[in-house]
C-alpha positions as CSV (number, residue, x, y, z in Angstrom):
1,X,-33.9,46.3,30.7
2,X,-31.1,44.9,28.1
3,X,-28.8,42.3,29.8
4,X,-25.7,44.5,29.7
5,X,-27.9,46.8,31.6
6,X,-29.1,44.0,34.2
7,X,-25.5,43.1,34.7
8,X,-23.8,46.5,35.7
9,X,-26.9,47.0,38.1
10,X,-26.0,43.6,39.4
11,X,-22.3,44.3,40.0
12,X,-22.7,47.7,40.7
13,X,-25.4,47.8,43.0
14,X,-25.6,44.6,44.3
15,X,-29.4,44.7,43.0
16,X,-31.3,41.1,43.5
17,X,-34.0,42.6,41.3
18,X,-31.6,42.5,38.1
19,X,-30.1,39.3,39.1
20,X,-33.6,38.0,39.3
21,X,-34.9,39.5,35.8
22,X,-31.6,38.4,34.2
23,X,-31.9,34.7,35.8
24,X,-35.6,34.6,34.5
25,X,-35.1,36.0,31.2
26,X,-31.7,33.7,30.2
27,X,-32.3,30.4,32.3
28,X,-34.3,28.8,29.6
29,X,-32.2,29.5,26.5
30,X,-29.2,28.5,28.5
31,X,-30.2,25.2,29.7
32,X,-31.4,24.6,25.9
33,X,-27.9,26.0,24.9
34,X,-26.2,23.4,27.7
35,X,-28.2,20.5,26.3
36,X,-25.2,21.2,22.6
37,X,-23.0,19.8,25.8
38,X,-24.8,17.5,28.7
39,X,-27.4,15.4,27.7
40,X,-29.5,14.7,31.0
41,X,-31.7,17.7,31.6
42,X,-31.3,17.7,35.2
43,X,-27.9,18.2,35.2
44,X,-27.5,20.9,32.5
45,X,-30.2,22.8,35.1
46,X,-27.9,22.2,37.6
47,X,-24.9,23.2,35.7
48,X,-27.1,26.7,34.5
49,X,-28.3,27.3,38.7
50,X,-24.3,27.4,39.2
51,X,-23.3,29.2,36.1
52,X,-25.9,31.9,38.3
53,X,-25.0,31.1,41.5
54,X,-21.2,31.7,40.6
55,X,-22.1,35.4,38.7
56,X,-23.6,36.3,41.9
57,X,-20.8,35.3,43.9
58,X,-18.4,37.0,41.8
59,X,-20.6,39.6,40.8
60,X,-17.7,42.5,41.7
61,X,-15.4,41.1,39.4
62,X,-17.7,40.9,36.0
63,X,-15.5,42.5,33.5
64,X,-17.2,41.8,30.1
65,X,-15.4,42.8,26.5
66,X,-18.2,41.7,24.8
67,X,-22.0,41.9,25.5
68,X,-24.0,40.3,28.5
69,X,-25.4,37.6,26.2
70,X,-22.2,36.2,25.3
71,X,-20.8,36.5,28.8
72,X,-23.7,34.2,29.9
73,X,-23.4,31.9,26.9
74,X,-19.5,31.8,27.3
75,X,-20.0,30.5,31.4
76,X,-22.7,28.2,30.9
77,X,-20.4,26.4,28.3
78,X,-17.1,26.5,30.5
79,X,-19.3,25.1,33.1
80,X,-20.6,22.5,30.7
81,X,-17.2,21.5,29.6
82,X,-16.0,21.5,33.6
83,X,-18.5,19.1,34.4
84,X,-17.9,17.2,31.7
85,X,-14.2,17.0,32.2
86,X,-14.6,16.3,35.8
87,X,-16.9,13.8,35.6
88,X,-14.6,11.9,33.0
89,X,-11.8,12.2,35.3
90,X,-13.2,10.9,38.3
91,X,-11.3,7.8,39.1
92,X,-14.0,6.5,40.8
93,X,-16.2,6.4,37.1
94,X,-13.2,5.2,34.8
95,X,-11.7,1.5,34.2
96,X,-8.0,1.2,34.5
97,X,-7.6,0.7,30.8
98,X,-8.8,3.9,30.6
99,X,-6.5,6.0,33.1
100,X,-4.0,6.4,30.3
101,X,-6.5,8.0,27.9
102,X,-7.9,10.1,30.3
103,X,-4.0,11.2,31.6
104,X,-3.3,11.6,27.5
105,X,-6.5,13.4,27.2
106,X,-6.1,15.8,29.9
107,X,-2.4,16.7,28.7
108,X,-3.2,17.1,25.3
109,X,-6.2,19.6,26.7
110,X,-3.9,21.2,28.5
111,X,-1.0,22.2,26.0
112,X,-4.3,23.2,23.5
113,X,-5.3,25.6,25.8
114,X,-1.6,26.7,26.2
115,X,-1.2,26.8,22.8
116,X,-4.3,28.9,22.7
117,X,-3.0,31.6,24.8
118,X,-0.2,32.4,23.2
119,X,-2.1,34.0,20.0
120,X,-3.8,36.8,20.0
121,X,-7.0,37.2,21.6
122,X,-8.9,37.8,18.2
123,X,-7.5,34.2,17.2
124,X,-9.0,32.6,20.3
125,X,-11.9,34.0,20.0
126,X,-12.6,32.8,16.4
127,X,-11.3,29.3,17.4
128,X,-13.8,29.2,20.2
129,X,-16.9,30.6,18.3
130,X,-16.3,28.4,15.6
131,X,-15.1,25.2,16.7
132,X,-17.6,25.0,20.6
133,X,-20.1,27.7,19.3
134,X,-21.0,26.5,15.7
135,X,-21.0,29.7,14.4
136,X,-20.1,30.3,10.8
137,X,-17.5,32.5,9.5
138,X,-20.4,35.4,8.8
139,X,-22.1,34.9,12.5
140,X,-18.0,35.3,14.0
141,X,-17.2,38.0,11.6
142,X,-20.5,40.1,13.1
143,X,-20.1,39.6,16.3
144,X,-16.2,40.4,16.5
145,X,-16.6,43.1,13.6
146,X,-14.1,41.8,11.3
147,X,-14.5,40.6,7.8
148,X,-14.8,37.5,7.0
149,X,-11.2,37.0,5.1
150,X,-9.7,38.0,8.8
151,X,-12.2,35.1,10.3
152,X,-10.4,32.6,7.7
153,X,-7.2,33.8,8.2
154,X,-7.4,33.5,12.2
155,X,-9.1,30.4,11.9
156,X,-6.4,28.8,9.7
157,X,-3.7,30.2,11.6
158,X,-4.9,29.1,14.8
159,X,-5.5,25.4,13.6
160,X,-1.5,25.6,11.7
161,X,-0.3,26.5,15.5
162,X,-2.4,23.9,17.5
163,X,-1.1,21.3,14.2
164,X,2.5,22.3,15.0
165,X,2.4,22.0,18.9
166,X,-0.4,19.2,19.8
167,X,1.7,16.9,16.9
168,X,3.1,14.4,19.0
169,X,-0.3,14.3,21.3
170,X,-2.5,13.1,17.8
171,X,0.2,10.7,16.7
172,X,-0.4,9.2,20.2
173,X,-4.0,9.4,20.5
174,X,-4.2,7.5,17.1
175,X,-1.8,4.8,18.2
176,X,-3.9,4.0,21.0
177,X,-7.4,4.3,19.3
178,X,-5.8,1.8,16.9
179,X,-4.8,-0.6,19.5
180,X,-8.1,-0.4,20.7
181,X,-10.3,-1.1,18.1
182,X,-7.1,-4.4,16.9
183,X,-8.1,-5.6,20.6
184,X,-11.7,-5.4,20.3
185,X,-11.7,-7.3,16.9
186,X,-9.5,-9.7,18.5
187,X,-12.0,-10.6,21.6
């Protein structure tokens, strides 16, 4: 059975069997697609059980709009990136010199993905691909069945929008990176 197969008997008919073929086919390649992410293998296996664990949860509620594959790739790295951003905002794991990056950090993250929801869902999609997925304009153009020209075009406007609203967020962030590195030659 295809993925997109295993996953409508999975939220259709509740069926273990698909969930177990679908988990045995796909845990592999995702916990070598988390490693792009999370370094420690244990963890990114951990991440991937709860990327599963999660799909079975919510199994009801899988809409997809693309296929099965991309679905799974698409979790595993929001997972990735939620362990990652919760682990670097545990208060418990930062310095108090860096509590105000972390703050600026999360805000600037924040009006991004803002930023990122107000264009059209073809724009996100490109941005996403090409900027967390390192796929090239071709590989984006396939797999969204676009040309390429429309890839460029998305991509560029995507990057003018996030420019224009995230503007006063990188002045910032460069002010303080260069404060940094002044202290550090100073000690």
């Amino acid at each position: 059975m295809q993925a997109d197969e295993l996953l409508i008997e999975i939220s259709e008919n509740n069926s273990q069997k698909a969930f177990k073929l679908l988990f045995e086919s796909y845990y592999p390649s995702l916990c070598i697609f988390g490693r792009r992410y999370i370094e420690s293998e244990e963890v990114v296996e951990d991440v991937v059980q709860d990327v599963f664990t999660s799909l079975w949860e919510n199994r009801h509620r899988i809409n997809i709009e693309t296929s099965a594959k991309n679905y799974l790739i698409t979790m595993t790295r929001n997972f990735c990136l939620n362990y990652i951003q919760g682990k670097m905002t545990n208060p418990f794991e930062i310095g108090s010199n860096d509590l105000e990056e972390v703050v600026l950090f999360s805000e600037l993250k924040s009006l991004m993905i803002e930023t990122l929801k107000t264009l059209p869902f073809e724009y996100q999609q490109v941005f996403i691909m090409s900027r967390f997925e390192n796929k090239n304009y071709r590989e984006i153009a396939e797999t969204l069945g676009i040309s390429v020209k429309s890839v460029e075009r998305y991509k560029m406007r995507t990057e003018m929008k996030l420019r224009e609203n995230l503007q006063d967020y990188i002045s910032i962030m460069i002010i303080v990176m260069i404060i940094q590195i002044l202290a550090e030659m100073n000690h």
